[in-house]
CHARMM-style PDB file with segment names, atoms N, HN, CA, C and O in Angstrom:
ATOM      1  N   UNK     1      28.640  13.958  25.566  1.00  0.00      PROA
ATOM      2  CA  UNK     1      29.271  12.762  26.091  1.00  0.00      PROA
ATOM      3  C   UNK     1      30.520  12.504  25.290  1.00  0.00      PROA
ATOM      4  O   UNK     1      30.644  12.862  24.119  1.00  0.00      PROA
ATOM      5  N   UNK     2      31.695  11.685  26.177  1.00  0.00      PROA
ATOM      6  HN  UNK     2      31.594  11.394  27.128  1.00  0.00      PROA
ATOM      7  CA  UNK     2      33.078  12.095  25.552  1.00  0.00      PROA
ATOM      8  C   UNK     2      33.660  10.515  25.616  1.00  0.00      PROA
ATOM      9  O   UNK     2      33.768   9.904  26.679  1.00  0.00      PROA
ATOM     10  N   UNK     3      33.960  10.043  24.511  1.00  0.00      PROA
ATOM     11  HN  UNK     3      33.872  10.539  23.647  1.00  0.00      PROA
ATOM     12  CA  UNK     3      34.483   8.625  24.743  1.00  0.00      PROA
ATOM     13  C   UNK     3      35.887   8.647  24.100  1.00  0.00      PROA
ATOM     14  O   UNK     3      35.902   9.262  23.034  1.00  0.00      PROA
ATOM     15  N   UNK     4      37.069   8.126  24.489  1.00  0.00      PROA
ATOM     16  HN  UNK     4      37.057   7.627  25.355  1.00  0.00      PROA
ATOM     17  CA  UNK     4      38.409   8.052  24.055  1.00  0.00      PROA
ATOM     18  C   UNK     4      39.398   8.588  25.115  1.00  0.00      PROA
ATOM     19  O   UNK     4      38.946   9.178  26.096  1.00  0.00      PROA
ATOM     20  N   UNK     5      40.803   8.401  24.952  1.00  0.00      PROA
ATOM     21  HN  UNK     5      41.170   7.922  24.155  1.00  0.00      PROA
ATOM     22  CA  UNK     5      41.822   8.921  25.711  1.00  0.00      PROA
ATOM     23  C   UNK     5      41.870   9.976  25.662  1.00  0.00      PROA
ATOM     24  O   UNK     5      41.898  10.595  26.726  1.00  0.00      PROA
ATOM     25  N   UNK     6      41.911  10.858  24.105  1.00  0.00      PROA
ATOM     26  HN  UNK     6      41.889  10.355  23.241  1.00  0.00      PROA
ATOM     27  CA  UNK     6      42.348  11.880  23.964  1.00  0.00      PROA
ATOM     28  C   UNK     6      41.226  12.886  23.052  1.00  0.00      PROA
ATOM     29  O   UNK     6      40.602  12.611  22.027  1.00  0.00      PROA
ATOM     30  N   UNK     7      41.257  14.298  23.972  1.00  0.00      PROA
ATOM     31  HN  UNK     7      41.764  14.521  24.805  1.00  0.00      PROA
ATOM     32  CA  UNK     7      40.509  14.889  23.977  1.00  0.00      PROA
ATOM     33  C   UNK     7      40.290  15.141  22.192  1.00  0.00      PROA
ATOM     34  O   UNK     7      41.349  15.663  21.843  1.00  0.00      PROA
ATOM     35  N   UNK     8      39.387  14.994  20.957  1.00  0.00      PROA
ATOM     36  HN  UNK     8      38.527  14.570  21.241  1.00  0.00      PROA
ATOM     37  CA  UNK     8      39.437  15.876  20.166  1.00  0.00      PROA
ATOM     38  C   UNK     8      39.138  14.528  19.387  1.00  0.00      PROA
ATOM     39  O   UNK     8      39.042  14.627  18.164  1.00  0.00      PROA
ATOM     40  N   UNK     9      38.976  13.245  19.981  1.00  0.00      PROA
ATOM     41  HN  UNK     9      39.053  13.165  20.975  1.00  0.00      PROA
ATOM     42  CA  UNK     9      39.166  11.895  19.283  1.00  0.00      PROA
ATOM     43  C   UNK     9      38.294  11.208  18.612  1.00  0.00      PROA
ATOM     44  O   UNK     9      38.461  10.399  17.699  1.00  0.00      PROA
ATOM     45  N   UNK    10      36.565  11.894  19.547  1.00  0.00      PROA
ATOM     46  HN  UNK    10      36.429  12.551  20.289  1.00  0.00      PROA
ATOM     47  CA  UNK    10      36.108  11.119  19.781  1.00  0.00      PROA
ATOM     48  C   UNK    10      35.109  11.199  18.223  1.00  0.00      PROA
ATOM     49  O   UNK    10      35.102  12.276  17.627  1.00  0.00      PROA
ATOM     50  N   UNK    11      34.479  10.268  17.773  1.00  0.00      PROA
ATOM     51  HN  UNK    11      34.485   9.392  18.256  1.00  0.00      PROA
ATOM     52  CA  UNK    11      33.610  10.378  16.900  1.00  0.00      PROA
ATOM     53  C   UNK    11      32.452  11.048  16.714  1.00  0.00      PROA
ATOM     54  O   UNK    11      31.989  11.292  17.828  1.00  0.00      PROA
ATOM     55  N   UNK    12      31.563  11.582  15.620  1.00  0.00      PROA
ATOM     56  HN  UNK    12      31.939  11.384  14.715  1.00  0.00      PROA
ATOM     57  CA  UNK    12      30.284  11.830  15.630  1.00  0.00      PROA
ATOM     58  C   UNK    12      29.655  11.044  15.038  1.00  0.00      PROA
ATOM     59  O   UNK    12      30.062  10.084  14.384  1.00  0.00      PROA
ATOM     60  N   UNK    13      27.753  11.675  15.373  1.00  0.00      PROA
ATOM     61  HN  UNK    13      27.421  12.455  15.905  1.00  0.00      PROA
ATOM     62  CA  UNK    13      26.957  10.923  14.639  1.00  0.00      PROA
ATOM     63  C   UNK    13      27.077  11.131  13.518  1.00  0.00      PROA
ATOM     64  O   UNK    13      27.437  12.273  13.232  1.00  0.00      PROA
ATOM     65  N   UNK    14      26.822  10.091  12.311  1.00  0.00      PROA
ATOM     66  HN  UNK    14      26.529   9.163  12.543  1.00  0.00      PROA
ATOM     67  CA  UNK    14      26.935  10.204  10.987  1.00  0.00      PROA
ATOM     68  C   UNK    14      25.699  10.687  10.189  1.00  0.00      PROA
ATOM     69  O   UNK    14      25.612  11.519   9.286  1.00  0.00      PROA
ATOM     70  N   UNK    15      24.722   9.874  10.828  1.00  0.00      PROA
ATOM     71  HN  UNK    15      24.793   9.198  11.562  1.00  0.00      PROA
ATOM     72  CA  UNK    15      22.939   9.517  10.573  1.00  0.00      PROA
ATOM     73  C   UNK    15      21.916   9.979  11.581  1.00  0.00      PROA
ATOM     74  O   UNK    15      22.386  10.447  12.618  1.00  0.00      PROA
ATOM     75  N   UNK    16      20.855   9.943  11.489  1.00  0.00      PROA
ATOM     76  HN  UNK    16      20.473   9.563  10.646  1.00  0.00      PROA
ATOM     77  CA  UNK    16      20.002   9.896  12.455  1.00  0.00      PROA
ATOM     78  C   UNK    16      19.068   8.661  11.618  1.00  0.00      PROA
ATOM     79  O   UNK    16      18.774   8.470  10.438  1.00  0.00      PROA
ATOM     80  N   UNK    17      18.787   7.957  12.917  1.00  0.00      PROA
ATOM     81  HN  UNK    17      19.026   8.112  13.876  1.00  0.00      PROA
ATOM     82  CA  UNK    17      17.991   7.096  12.901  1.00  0.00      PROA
ATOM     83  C   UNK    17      16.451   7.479  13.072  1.00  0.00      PROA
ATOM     84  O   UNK    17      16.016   7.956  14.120  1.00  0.00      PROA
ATOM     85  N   UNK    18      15.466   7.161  11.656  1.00  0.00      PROA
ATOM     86  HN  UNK    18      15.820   6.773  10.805  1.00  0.00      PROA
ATOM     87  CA  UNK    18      14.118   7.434  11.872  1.00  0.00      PROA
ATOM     88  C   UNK    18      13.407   6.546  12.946  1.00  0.00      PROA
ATOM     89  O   UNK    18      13.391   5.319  13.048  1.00  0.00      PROA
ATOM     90  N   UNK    19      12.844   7.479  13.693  1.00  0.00      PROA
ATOM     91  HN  UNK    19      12.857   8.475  13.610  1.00  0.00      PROA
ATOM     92  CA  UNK    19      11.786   7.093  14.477  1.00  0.00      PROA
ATOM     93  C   UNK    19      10.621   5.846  13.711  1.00  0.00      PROA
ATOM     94  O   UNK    19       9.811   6.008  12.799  1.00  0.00      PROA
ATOM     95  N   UNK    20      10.964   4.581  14.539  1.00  0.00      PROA
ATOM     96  HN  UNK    20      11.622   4.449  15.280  1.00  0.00      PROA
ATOM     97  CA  UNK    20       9.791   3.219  13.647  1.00  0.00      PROA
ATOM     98  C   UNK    20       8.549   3.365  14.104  1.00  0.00      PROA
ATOM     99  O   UNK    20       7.689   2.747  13.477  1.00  0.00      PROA
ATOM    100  N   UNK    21       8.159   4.090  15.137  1.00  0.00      PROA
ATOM    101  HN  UNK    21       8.858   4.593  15.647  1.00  0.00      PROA
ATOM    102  CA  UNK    21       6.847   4.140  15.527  1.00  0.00      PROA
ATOM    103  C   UNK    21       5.930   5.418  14.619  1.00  0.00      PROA
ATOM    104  O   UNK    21       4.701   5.397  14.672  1.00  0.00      PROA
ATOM    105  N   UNK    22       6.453   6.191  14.039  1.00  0.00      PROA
ATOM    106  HN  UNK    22       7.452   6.208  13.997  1.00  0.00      PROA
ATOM    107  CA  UNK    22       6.129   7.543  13.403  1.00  0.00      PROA
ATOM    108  C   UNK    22       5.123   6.938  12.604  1.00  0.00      PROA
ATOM    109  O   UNK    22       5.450   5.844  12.142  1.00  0.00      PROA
ATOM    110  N   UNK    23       3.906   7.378  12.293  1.00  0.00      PROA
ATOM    111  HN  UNK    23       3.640   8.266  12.668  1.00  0.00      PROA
ATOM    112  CA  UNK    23       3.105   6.981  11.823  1.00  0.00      PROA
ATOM    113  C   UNK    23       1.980   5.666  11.385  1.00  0.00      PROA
ATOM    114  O   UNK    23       1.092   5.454  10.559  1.00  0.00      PROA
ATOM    115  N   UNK    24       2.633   5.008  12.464  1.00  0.00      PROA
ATOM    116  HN  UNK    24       3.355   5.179  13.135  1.00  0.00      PROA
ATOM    117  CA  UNK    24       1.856   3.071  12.762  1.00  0.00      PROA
ATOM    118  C   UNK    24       0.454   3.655  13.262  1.00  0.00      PROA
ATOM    119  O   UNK    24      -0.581   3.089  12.911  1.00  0.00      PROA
ATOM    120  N   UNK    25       0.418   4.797  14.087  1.00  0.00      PROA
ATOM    121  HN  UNK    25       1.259   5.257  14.372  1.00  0.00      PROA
ATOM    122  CA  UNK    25      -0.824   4.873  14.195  1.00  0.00      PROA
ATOM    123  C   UNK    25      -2.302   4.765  13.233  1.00  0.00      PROA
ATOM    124  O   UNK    25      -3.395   4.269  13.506  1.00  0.00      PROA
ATOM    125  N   UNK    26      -1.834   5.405  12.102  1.00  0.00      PROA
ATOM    126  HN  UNK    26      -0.946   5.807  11.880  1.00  0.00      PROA
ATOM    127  CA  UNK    26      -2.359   5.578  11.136  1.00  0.00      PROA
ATOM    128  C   UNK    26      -2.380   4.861   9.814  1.00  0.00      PROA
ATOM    129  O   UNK    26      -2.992   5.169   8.791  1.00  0.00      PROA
ATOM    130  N   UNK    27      -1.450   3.668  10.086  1.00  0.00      PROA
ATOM    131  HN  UNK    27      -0.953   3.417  10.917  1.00  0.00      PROA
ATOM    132  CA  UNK    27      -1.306   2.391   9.322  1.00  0.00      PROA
ATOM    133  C   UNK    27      -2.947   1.671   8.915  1.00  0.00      PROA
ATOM    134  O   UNK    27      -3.780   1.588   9.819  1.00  0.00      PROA
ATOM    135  N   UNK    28      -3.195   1.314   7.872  1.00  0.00      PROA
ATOM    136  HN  UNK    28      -2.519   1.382   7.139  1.00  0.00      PROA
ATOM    137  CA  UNK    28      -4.312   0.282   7.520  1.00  0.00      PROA
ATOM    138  C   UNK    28      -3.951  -1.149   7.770  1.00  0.00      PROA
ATOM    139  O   UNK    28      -3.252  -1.834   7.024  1.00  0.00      PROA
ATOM    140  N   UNK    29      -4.593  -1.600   9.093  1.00  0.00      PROA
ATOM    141  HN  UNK    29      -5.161  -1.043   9.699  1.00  0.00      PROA
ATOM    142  CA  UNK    29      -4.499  -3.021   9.177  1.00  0.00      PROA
ATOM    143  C   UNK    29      -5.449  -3.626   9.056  1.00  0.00      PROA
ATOM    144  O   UNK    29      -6.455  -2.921   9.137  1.00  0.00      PROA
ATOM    145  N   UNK    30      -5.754  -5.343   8.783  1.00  0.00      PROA
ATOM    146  HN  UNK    30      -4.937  -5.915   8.718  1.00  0.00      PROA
ATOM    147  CA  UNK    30      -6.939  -6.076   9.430  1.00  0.00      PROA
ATOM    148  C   UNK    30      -7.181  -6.508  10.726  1.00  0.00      PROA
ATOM    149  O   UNK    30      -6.271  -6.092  11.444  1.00  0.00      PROA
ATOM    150  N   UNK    31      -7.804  -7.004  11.206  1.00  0.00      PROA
ATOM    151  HN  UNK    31      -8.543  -7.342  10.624  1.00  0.00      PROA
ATOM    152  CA  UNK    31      -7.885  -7.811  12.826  1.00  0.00      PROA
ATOM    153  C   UNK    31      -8.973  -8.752  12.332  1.00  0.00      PROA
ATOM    154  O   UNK    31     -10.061  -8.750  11.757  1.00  0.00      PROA
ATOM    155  N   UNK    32      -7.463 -10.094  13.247  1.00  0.00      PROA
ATOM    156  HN  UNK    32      -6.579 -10.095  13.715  1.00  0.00      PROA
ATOM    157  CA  UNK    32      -8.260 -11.362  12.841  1.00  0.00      PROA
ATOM    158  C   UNK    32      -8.263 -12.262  14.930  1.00  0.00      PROA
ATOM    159  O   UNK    32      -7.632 -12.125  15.978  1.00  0.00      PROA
ATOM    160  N   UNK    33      -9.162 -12.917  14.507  1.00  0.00      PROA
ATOM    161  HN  UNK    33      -9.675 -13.028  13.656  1.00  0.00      PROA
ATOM    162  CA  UNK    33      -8.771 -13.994  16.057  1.00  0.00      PROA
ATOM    163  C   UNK    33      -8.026 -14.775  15.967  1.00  0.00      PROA
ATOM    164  O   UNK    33      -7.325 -14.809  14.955  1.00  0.00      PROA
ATOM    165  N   UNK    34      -7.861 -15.794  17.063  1.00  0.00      PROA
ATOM    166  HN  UNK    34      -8.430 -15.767  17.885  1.00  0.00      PROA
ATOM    167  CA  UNK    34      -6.620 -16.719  16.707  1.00  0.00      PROA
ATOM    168  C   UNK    34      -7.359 -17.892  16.022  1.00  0.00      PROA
ATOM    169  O   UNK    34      -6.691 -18.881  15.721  1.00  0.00      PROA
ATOM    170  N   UNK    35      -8.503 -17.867  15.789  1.00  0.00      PROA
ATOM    171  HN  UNK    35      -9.046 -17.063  16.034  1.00  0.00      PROA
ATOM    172  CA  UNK    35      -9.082 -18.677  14.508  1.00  0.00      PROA
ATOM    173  C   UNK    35      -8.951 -18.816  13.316  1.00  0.00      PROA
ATOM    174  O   UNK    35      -9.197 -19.803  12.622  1.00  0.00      PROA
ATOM    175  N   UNK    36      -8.409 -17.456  12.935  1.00  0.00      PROA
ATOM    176  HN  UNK    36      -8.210 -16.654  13.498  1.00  0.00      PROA
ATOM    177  CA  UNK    36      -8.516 -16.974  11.226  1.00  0.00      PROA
ATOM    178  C   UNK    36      -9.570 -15.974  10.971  1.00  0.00      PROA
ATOM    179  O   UNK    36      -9.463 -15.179  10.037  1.00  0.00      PROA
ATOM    180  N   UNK    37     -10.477 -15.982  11.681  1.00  0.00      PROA
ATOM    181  HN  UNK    37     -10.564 -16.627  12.440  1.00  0.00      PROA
ATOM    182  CA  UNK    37     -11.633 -15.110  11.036  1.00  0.00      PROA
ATOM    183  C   UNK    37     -11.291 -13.551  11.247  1.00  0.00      PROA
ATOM    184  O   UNK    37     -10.670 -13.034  12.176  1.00  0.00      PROA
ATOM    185  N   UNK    38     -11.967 -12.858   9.936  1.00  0.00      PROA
ATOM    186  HN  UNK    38     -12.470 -13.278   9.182  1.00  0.00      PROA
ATOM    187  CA  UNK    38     -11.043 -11.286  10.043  1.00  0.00      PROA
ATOM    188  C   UNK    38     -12.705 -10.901  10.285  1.00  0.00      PROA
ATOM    189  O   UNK    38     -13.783 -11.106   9.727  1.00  0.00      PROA
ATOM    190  N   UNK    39     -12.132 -10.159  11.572  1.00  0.00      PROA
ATOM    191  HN  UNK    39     -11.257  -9.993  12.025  1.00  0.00      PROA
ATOM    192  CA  UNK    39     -13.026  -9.024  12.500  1.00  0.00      PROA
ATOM    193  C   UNK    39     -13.567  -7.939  12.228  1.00  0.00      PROA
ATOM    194  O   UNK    39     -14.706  -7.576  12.521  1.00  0.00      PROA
ATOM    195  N   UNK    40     -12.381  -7.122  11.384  1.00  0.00      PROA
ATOM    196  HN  UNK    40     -11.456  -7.416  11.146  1.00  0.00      PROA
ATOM    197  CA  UNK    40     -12.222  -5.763  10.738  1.00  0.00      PROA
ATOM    198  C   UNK    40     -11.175  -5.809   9.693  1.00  0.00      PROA
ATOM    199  O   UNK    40     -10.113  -6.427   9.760  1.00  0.00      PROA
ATOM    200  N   UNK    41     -11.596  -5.096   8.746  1.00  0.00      PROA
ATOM    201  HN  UNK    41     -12.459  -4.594   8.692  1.00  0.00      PROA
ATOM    202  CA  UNK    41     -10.615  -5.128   7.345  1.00  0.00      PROA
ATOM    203  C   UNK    41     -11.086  -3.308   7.205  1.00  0.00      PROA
ATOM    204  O   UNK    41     -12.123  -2.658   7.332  1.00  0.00      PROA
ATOM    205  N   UNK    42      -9.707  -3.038   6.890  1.00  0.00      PROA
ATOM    206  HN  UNK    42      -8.864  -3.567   6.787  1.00  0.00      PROA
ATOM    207  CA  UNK    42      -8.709  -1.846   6.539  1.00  0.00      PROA
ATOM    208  C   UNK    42      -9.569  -0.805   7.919  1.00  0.00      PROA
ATOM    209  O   UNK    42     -10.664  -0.248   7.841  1.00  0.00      PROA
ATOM    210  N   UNK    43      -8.721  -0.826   8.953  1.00  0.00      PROA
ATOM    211  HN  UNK    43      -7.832  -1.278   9.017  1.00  0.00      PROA
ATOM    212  CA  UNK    43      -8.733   0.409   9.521  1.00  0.00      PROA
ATOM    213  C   UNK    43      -7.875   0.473  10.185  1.00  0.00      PROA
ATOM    214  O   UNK    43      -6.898  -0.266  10.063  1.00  0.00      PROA
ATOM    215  N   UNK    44      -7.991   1.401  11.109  1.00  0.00      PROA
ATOM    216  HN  UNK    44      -8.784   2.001  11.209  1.00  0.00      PROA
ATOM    217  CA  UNK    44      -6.383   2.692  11.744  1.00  0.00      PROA
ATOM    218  C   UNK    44      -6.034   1.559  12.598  1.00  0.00      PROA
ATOM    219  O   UNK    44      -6.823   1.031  13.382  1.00  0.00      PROA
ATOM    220  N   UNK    45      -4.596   1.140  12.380  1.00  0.00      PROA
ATOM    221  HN  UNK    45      -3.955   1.568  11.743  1.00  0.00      PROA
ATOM    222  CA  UNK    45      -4.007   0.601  14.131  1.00  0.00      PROA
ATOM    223  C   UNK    45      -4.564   1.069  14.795  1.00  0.00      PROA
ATOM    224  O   UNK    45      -5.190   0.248  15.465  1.00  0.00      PROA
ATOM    225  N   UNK    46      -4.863   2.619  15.223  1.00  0.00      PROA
ATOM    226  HN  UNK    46      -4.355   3.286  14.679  1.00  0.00      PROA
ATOM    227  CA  UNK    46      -5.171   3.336  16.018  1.00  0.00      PROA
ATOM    228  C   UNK    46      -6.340   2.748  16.799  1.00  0.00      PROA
ATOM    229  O   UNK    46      -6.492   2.805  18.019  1.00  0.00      PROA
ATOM    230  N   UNK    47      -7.089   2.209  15.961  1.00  0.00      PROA
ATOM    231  HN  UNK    47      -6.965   2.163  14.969  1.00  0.00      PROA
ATOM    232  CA  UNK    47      -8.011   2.003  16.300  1.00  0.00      PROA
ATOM    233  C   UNK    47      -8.905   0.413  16.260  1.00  0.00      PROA
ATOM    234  O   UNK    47     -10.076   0.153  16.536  1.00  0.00      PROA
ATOM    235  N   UNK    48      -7.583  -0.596  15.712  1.00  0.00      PROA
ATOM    236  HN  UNK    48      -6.632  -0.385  15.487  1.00  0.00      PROA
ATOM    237  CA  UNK    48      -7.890  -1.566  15.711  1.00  0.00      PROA
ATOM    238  C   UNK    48      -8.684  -2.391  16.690  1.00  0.00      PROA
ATOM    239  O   UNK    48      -9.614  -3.113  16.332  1.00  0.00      PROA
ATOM    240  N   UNK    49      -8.378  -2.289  17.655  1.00  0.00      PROA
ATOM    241  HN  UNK    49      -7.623  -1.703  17.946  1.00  0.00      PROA
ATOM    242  CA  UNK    49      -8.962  -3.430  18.816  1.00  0.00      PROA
ATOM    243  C   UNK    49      -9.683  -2.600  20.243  1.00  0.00      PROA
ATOM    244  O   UNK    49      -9.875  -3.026  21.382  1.00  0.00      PROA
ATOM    245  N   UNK    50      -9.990  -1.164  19.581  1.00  0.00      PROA
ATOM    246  HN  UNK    50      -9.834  -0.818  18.656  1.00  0.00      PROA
ATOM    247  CA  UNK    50     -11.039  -0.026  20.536  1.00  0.00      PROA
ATOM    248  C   UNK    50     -12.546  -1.433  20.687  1.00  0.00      PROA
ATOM    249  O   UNK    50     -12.381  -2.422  19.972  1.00  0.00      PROA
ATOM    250  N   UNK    51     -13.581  -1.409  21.397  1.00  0.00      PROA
ATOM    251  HN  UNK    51     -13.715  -0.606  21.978  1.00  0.00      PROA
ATOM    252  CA  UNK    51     -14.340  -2.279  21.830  1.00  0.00      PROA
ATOM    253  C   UNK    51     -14.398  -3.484  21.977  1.00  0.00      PROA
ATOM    254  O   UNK    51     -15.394  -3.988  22.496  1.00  0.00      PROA
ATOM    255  N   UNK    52     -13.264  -4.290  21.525  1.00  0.00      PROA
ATOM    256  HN  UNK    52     -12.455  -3.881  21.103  1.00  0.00      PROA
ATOM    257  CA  UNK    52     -13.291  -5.465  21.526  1.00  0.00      PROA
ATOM    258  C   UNK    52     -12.786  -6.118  22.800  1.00  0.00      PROA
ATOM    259  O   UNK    52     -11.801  -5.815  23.472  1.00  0.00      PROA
ATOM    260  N   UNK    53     -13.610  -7.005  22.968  1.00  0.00      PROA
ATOM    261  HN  UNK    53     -14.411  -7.251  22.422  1.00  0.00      PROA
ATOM    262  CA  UNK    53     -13.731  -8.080  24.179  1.00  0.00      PROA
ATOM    263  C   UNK    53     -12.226  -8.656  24.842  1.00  0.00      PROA
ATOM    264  O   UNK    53     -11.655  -9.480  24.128  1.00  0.00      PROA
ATOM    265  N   UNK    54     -11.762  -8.409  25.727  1.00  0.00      PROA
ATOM    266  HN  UNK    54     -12.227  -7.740  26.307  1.00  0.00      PROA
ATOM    267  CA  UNK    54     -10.747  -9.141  26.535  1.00  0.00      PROA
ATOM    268  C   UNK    54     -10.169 -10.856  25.504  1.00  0.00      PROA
ATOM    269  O   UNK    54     -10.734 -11.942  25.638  1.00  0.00      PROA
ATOM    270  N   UNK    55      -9.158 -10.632  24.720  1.00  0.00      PROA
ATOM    271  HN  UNK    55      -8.699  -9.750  24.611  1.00  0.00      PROA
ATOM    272  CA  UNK    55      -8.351 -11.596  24.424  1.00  0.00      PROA
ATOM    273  C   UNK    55      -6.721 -11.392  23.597  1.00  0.00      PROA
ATOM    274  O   UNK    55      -5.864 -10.564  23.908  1.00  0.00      PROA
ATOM    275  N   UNK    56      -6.636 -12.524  22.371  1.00  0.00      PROA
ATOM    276  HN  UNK    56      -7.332 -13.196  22.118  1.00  0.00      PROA
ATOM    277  CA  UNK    56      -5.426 -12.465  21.882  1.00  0.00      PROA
ATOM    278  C   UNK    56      -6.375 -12.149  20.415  1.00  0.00      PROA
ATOM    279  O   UNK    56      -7.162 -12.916  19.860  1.00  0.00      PROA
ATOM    280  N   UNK    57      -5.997 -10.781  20.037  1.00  0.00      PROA
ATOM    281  HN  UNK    57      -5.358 -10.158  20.488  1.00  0.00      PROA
ATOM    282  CA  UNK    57      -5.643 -10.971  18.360  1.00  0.00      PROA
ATOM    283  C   UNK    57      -4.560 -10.646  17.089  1.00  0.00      PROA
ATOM    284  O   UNK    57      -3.568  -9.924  17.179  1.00  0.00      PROA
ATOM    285  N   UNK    58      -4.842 -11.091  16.354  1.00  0.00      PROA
ATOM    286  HN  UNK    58      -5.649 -11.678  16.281  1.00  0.00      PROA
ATOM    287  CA  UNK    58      -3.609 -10.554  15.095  1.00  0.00      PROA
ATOM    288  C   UNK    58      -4.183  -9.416  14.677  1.00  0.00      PROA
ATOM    289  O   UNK    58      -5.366  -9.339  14.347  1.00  0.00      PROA
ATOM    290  N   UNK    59      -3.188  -8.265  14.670  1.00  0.00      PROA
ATOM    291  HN  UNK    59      -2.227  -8.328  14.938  1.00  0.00      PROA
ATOM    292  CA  UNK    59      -3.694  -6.787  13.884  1.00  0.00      PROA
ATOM    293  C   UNK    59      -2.528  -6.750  12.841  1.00  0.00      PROA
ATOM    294  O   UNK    59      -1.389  -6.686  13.303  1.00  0.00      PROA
ATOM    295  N   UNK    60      -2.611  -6.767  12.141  1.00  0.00      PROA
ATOM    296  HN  UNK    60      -3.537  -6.820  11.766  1.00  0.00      PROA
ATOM    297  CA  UNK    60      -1.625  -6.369  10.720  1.00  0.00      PROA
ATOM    298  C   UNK    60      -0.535  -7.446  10.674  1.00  0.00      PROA
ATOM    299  O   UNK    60       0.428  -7.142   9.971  1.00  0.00      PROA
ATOM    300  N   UNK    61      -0.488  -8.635  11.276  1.00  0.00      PROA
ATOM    301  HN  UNK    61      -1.271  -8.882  11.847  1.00  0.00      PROA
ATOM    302  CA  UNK    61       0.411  -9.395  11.166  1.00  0.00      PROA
ATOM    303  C   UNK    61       1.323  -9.724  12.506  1.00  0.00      PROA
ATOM    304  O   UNK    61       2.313 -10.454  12.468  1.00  0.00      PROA
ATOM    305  N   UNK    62       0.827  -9.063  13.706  1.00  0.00      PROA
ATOM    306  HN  UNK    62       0.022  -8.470  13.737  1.00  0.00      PROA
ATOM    307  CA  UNK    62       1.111  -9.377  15.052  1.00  0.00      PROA
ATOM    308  C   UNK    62       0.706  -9.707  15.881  1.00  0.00      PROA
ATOM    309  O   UNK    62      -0.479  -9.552  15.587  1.00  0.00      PROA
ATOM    310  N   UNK    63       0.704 -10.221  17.134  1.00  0.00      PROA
ATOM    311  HN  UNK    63       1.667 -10.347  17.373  1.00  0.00      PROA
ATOM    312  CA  UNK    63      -0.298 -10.759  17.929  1.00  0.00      PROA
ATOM    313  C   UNK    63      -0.350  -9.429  19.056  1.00  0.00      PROA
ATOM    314  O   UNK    63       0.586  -8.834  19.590  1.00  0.00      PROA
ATOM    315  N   UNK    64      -1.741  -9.240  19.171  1.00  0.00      PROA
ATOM    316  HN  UNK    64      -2.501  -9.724  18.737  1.00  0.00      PROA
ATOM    317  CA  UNK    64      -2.195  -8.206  20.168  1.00  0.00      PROA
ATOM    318  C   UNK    64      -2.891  -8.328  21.920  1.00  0.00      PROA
ATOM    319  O   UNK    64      -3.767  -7.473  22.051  1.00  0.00      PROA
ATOM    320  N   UNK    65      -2.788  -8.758  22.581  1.00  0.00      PROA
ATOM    321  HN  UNK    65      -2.077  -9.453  22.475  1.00  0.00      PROA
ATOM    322  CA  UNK    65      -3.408  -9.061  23.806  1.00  0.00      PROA
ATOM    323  C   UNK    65      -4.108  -7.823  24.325  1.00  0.00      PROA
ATOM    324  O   UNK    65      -3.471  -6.876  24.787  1.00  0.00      PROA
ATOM    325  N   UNK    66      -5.751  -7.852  24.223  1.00  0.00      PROA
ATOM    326  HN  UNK    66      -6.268  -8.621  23.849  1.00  0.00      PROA
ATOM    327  CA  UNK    66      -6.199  -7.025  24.767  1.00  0.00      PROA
ATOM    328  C   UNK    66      -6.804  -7.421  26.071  1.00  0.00      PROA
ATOM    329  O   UNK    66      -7.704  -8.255  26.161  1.00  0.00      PROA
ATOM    330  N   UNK    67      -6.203  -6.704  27.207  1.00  0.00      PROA
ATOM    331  HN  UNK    67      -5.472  -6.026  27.134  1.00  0.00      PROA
ATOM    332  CA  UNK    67      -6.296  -7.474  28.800  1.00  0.00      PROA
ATOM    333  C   UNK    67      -8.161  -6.547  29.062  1.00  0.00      PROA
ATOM    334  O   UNK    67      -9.032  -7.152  29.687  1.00  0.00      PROA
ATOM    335  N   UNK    68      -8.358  -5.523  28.642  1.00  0.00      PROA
ATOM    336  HN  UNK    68      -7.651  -5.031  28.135  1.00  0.00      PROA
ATOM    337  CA  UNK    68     -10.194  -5.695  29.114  1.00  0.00      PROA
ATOM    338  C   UNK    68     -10.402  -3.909  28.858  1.00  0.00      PROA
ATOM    339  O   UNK    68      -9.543  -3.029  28.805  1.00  0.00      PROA
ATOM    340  N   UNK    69     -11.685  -3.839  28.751  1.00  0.00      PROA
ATOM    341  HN  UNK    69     -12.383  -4.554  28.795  1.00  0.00      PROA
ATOM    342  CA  UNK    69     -12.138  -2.431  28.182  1.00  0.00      PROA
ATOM    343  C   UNK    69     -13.402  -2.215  28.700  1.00  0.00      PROA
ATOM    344  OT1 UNK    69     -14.014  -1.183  28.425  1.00  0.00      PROA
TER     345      UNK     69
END
């Protein structure tokens, strides 16, 4: 892809930008409800909110909506 008037102008990439998802799978989070109470302490994102019941929870500090399983 070619941006500028004149042919020979145009810039390159300098960097590459790391991929932010690379390894979240495998992150240690907790899971709490929107009560406070923690559900699960230290396991895989991956696997944070596998059986759990249709709602809203916090996994590592975000809110998660699990719509049903």
């Amino acid at each position: 892809y070619y941006v500028g008037t004149k042919r020979g102008s145009g810039t390159g990439i300098d960097g590459t930008i790391a991929d932010k998802t690379a390894g979240v799978e495998a992150e240690i989070v907790d899971v709490y409800d929107l009560t406070g109470v923690c559900l699960r302490k230290q396991v895989r994102r991956a696997d944070a909110v596998k059986g759990l019941k249709k709602g809203i929870y916090v996994v590592g500090g975000k809110k998660v909506i699990v719509a049903g399983n």
